[in-house]
N, C-alpha and C positions, 0 to 999 in steps of 0.2 A: 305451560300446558304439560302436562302428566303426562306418563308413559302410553295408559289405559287409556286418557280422553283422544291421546294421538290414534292407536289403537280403533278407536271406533270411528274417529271423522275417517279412519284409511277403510275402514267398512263397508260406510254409507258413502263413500266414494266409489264402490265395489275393484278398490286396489288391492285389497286382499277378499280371500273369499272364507266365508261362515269357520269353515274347521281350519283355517288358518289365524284367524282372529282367536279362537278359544285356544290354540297351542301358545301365541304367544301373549295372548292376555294371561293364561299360565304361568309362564315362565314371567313375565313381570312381575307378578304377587311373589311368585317365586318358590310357588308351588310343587312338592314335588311330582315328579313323570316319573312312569314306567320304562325302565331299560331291559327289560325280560326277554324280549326277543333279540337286542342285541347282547345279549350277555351268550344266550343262546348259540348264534350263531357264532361269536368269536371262540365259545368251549368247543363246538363242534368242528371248527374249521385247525381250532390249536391240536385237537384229537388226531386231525386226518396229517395232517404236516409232521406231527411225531412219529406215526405209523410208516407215512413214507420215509420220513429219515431213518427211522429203526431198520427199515426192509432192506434199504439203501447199503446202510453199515452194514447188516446181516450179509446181503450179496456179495459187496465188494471188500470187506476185512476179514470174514469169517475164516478163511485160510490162516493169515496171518492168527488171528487170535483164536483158532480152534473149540474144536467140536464142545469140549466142555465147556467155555468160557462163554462161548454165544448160546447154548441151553441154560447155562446158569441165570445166565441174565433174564434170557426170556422169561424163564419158571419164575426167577422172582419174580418179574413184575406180575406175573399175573397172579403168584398165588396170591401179590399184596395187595390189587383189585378185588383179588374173592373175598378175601380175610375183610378188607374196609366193610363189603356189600353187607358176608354175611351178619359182620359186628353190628351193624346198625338197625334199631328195632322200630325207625321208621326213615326209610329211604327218603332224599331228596333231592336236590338238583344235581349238586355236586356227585353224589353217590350214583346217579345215571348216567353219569359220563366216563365215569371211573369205572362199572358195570361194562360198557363199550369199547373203551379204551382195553382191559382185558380181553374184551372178546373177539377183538379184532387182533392183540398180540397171540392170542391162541391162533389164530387165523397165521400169521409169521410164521410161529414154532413149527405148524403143522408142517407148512408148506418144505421148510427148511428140515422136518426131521425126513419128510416121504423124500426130499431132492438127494440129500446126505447119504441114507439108509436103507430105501428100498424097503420098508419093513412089510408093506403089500403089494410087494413088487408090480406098484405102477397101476393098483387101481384106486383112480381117484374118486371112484361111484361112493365105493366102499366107505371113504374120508368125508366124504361131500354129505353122506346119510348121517354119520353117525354125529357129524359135526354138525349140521341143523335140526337132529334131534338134541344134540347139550346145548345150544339157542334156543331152541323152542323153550327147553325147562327153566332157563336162566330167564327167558322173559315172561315168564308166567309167574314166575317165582317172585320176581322183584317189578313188576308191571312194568316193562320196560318194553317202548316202542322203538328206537332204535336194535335193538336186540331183535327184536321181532322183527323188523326190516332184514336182516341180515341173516336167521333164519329163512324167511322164506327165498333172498336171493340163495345160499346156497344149496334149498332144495331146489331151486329153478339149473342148479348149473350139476345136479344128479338129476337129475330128467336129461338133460343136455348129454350128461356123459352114455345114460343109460338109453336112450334113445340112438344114439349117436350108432348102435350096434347092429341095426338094424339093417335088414339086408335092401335098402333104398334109396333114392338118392338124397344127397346131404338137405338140399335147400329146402325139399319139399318134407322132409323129414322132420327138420328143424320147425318149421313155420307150423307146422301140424301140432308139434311138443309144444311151444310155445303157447299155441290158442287151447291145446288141451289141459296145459298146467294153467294157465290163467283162471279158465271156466276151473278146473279145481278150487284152487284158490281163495276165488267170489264165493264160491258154494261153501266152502268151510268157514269162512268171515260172516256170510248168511245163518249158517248150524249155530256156531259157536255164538252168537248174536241174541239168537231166538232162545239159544238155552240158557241167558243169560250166565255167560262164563266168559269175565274179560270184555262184556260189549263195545266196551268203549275200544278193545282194538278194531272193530270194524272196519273205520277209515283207512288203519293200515293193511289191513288183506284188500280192500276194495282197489286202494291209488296201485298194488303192488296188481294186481290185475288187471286195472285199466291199462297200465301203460305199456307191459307185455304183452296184451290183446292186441291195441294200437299200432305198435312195434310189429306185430306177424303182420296184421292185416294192410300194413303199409307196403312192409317186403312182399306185396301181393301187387300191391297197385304198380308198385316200380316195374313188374315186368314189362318186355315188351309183348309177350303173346300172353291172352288170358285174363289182362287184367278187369275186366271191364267188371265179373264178377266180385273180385274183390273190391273194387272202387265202390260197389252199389254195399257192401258190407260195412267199408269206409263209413258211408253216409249213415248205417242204420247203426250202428256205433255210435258214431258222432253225436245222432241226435239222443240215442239213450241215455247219454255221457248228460247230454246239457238238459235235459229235460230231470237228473236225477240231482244234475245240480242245481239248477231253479227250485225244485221243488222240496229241498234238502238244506239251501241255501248252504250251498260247497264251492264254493268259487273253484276248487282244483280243477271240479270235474266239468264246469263252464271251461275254464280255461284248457283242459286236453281238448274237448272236441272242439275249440277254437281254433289251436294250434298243429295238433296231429290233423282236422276236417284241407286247414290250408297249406300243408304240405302237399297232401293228398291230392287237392286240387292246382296245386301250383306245378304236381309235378305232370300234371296231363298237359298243361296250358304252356308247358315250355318244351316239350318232349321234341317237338319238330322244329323246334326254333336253334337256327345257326346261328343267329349273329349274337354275340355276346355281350355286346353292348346292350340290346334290346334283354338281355335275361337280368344284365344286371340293373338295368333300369325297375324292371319290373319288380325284381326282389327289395331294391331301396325303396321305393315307392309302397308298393302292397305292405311290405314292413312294419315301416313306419305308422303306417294306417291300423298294423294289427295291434304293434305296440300302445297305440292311442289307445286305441279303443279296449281292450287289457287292462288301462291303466286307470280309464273310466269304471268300467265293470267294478273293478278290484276296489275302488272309492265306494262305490253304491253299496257293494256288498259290506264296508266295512263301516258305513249309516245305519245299515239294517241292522247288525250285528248285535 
């Protein structure tokens, strides 16, 4: 009996199921598979572990090996990120990571030249602005949605500084900035969408406001005086969330009002509960059930697809 004939009596035995039979009826012929998403992920994760080690070394040796020698370094690598992007007269995979990888070592530099030098003596609004405006043009420039993530966190964290001034108190200040850069945000991913400019960034100004929106509206529900309002905002969230991803066939945005909806609700349902056994009962249990069922979702949506 053959690989394939084995393969199908394990079928119609229902030992394995429909898209498990066609991945390794696949690989039997020996067909080839797509590894795009894991190539994806191991560039993206190899990016982020440099960057920590770079910051690492930068904090902890930059004495020893001085002001010059840790700018030098920095400047190269990035100018050698820019020089790669701008040489190439059609970006691609490689060249987006490389695009990243720079713009996050400028993100080091920055940090290390304001900690060293004082050169705006300590305002970080100033940095935060002018640094996700050079984001914003580098990911327009080179269509690059990583980049674009990273502009809009650091405009999220100049709202944060620039808010931060305000004659109020911090939490209710924050959670206001929050839901108001959000609704920004959405609305500018909305414009730029409709004007066709870049539409295909959409999803990223959309997930970059869902989840900041989530984020305030949650820090709402955790109080303990007050909340009852935010928790009804919770729900009308949630459902906008899942109703735009059904209908959009977006699994993220099934998946926040899944996840953000049963926080939200787990944290009312345990608020009064002492015994910790019973909390962690509940958390293992409802978990596990969310995970499931995520895991399902994430299947149907990737049939449809």
């Amino acid at each position: 009996m053959t690989a394939l004939e084995q393969l199908d009596r394990w079928k119609e035995q229902e030992a394995i199921s429909s898209d498990q039979h066609i991945l390794l009826a696949a690989l039997a012929r020996k067909q080839p598979f797509s590894v795009f998403l894991e190539l994806n992920a191991l560039l993206y994760a190899g990016i982020l572990a440099f960057i920590g080690g770079l910051a690492w070394t930068v904090r902890t040796y930059s004495t020893a090996l001085g002001d010059i020698v840790v700018l030098a370094v920095l400047s190269g690598i990035l100018a050698a990120c820019l020089w790669y992007c701008f040489s190439r007269t059609a970006p691609g995979l490689i060249a987006d990571y490389v695009l990243y990888l720079g713009s996050l070592v400028w993100s080091v530099e920055l940090a290390y030249l304001e900690t060293r030098f004082h050169l705006l003596s300590g305002q970080w609004d100033d940095y935060l602005l002018a640094t996700a405006c050079f984001y914003f043009a580098l990911a327009y420039r080179f269509d690059n949605r990583f980049v674009l993530s990273l502009a809009l966190s650091t405009l999220a964290g100049w709202f944060g500084f620039t808010i931060s001034h305000w004659p109020r108190t911090a939490e209710a200040s924050y959670r206001q900035y929050a839901i108001v850069y959000s609704l920004l945000v959405g609305a500018a991913g909305v414009l730029l969408y409709r004007r066709s400019i870049k539409g295909h960034f959409l999803g990223t100004y959309l997930n970059v406001a869902a989840n900041v929106l989530f984020v305030a509206v949650l820090s709402g529900v955790f109080q303990r005086d007050g909340f009852a309002l935010w928790f009804l905002a919770l729900l009308v969230i949630c459902a906008a969330s899942l109703g735009y991803g059904l209908t959009r066939k977006q699994f993220a945005f099934v998946a926040y009002a899944a996840v953000y909806g049963y926080i939200g609700v787990s944290s009312l349902l345990v608020r009064n509960l002492n015994d910790s056994t019973a909390v962690l009962a509940y958390f293992v249990a409802t978990g596990i059930l969310m995970l499931i069922s995520l895991v399902q979702i994430a299947r149907r949506f990737g049939r449809e697809a």
